[in-house]
N, C-alpha and C positions, 0 to 999 in steps of 0.2 A: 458530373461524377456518377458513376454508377451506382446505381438503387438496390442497398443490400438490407435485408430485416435481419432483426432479432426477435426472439420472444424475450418474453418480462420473465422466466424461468430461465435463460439464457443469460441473462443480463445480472438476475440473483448469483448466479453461480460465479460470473463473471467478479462481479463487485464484492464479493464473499472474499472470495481466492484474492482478490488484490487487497482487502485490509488485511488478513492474515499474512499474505506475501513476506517480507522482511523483518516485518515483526517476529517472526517465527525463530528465522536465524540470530537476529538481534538480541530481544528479550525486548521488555518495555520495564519503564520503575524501577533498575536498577537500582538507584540513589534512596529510594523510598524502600529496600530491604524488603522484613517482612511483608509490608502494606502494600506493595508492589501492584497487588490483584484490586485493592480502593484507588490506587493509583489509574490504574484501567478503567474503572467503572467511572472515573470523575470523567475521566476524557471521554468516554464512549455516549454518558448522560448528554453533555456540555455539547457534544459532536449534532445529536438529533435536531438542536437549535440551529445549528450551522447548515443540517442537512436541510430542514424547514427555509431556509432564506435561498439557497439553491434552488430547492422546487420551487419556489414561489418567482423565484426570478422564470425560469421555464414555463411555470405558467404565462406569463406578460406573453412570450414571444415562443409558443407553442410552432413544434416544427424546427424552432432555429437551436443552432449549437452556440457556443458561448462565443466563439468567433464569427457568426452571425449575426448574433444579437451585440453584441458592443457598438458596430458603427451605429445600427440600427439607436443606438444609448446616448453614445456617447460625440458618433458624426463621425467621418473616414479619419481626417487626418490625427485627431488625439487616440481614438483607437487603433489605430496596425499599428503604433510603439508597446500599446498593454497586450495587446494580442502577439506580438515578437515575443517578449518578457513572461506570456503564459506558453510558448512554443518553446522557451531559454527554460524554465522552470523542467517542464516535460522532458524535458530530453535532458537534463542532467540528472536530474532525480532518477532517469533508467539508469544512466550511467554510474550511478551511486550502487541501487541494485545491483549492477553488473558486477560490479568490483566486490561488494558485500557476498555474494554468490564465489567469487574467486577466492578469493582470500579465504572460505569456508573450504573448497574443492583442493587449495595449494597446502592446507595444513592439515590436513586428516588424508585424502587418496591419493593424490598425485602431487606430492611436493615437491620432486626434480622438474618437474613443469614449470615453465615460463608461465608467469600468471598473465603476459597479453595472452599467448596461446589457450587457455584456459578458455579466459574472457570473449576472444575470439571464436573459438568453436561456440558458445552458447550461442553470441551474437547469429553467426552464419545461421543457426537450427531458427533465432528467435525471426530472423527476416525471412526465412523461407515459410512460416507458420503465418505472418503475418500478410504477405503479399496476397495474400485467400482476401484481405480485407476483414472488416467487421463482422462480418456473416459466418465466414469460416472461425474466427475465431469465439465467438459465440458457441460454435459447434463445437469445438474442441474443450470448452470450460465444463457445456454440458456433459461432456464425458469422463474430461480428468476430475471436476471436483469429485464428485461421488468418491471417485478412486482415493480422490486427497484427503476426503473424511474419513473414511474408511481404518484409513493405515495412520491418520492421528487416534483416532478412538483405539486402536492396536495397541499402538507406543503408550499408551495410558494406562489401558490393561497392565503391559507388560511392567510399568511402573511401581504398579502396587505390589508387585514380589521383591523390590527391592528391602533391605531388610532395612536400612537408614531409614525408611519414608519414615513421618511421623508430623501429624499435623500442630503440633506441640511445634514448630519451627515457624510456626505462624504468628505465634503469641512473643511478647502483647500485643493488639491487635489496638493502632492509634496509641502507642507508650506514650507519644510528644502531644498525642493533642490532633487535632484535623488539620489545622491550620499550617504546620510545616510538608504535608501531604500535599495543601491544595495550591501551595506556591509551585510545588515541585511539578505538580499535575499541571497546571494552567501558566503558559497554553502551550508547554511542551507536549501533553498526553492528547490532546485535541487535534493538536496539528498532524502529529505521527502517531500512528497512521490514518486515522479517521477522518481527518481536513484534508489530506490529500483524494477523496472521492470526490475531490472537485472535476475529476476526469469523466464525470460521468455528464455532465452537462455537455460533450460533446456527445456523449452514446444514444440521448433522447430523440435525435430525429431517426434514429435507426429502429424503431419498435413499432412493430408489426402494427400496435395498436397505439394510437394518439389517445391519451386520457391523463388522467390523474397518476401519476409517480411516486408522491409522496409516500406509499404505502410500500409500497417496494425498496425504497429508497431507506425507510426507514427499517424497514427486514435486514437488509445488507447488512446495519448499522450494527445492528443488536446482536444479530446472530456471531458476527463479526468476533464482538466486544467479548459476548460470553463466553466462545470458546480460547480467546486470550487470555482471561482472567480463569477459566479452569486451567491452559496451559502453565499459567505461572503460579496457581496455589500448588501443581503435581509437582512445578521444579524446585519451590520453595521448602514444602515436607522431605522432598529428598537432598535437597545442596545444604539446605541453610540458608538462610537471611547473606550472611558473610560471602560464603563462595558465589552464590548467585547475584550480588554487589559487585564480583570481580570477576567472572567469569564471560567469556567472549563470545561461547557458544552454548550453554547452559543447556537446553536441548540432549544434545548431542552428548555433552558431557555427563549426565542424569543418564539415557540410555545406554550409556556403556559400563553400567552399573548393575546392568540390566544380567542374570542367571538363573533361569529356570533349572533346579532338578542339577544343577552342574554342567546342562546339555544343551538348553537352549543359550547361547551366548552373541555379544560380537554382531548388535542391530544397528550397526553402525549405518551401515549401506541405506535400510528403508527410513533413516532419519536423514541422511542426504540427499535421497528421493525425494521424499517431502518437501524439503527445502528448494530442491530445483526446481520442484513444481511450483511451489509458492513463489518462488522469483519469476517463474513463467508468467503468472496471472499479475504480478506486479509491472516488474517491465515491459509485459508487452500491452499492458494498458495504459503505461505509458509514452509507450513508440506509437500506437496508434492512436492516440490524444494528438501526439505533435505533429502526425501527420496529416489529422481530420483538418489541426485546427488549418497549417501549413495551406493544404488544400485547398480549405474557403477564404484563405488571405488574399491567395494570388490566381484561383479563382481555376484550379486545374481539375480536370475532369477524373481520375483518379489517384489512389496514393501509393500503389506499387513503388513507383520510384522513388516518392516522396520515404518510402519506409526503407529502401533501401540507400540514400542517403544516410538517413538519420542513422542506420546501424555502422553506417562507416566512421561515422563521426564520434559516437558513444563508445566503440572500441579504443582508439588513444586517449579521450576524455575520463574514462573511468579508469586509467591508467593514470596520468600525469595530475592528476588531480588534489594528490596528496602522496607523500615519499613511502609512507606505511599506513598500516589499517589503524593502530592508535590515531595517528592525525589525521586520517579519513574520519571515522568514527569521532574526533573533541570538534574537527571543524563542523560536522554535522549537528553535534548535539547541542552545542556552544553557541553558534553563530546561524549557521543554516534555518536550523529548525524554529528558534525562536524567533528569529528577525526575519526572513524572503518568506517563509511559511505564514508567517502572521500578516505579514501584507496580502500576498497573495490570495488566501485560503480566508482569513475571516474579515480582514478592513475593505477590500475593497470587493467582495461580492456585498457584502454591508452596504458598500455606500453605493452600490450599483443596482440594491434592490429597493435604496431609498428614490433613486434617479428616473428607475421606471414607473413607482410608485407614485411621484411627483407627475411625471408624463403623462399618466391613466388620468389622474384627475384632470389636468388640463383640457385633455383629447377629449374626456366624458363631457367637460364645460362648453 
């Protein structure tokens, strides 16, 4: 494979941009109302544990990506089936993305649009961005985040003239007690989006500088977290507990609320920017997950094609997947996320960091 870097300030920006990603379009904590923002912060806490068992795994097998380091674990023939299933993982998760991005695009700008068509133009821009490989797309993160902090801290501003806002929409803050919070939180709020940075364990042998992670890794996390949990106290002061329970795109919905002076109106457009962008750094760190990992299974020198594959494939998959975005959205929230995310994301890098743990001592004996 060809030899591409990142810097660790390439790699922030990167891993920044993919936990905001869909969360953005989404909301997180719906269920949990007001508390929505304790709701984030349980998952985002609970995440840095999860993130700490990741780097420690990278530490053991510095240099290797997580489909590297498995056979190396686990032996060939039990690993390529978890490494299939972490490639199965990746590449529907884009294709969730994908569809979540449409179904944003098919109900506010272009509704007489065929939602493959939709899906499909992104896919085309996401595989021509990605064929650059890890390197290029590193470059592109260091360019659009800025831009994508930028024009949230805007839409924030612009927030505060809404005349609804009121943080009075917060309280009571914990009415029920913590504990109906911390079921709803655990390990739904851990997993999405925070448990999904398990994509990063392929990105470590791409950094300019072999060292310690952890400190970076745990930046992503935080910085991540906090601006979720301001994004959802802004939507909360302005929707409601209520509407923000039931609303699809709450975002979106809050800025077109939005009236400066009678003049300034209709920010409709730089709140779907935003969101494209953050499906940008979602998805396509996840195409380039399945393709690293794809790459060191079967041992191919690079993944152009491998990423071009994979976008042919997430285009019908992100379609056929579910009849509407309701059953998109219960299968995900219902099934997906609590069950393949929790195997995936916390029990078995778990038992895979107790595995190499066990190997160190032997190896040292």
């Amino acid at each position: 494979m060809k030899v591409e870097k990142i810097s660790r300030l390439q790699l922030f920006y990167l891993m920044t941009g993919f936990v905001l990603g869909t969360a953005m379009i989404l909301g997180l904590g719906h269920e949990a109302k007001q508390d929505s923002w304790i709701f984030i912060l349980i998952g985002m806490s609970s995440s840095l544990i999860i993130m700490a068992v990741y780097t420690q795994l990278a530490s053991y097998y510095p240099g290797d990506s997580l489909a590297q380091m498995l056979p190396k674990l686990l032996g060939k023939f039990l690993s390529y089936p978890i490494i299939l299933l972490y490639i199965f993982h990746f590449t529907y998760s884009a294709a969730r993305g994908s569809r979540e991005l449409g179904e944003l695009i098919d109900s506010t700008i272009l509704s007489e649009t065929p939602l493959v068509v939709i899906i499909g133009s992104f896919m085309a821009l996401m595989v021509y961005c990605l064929r650059g490989g890890v390197e290029t797309f590193g470059r592109m993160a260091e360019i659009v985040f800025p831009i994508y902090l930028f024009s949230l801290i805007l839409i924030w501003i612009l927030l505060f003239s809404v005349d609804q806002f009121s943080l009075k929409n917060l309280t009571p803050i914990l009415g029920n007690g913590v504990t109906p919070v911390l079921k709803k939180a655990v390990p739904t709020a851990i997993n999405f989006p925070f448990g999904e940075t398990i994509v990063v364990l392929l990105f470590f042998p791409f950094l300019t500088h072999n060292g310690p992670v952890r400190k970076i890794c745990m930046s992503f996390l935080l910085v991540g977290g906090v601006l979720l949990t301001i994004n959802s106290i802004m939507l909360i002061a302005i929707l409601g507990p209520e509407i923000y329970n039931f609303d699809l795109f709450s975002l979106l919905s809050a800025t077109q609320m939005v009236s400066v002076a009678d003049f300034l109106e209709r920010f409709d457009a730089l709140v779907i920017l935003l969101m494209v962008s953050g499906v940008f750094f979602k998805v396509g760190g996840f195409i380039l997950a399945a393709a690293i990992a794809t790459s060191h299974l079967f041992k191919l020198k690079q993944t152009r094609s491998v990423v071009l594959g994979l976008g042919t494939i997430i285009v019908p998959l992100s379609s056929i997947t579910a009849l509407s975005y309701v059953e998109h959205l219960e299968f995900g929230f219902k099934f997906y996320v609590p069950y393949v995310h929790t195997v995936l994301q916390i029990i078995l890098p778990i038992l895979f960091l107790c595995i190499a743990f066990i190997r160190k001592k032997l190896g040292s004996k």
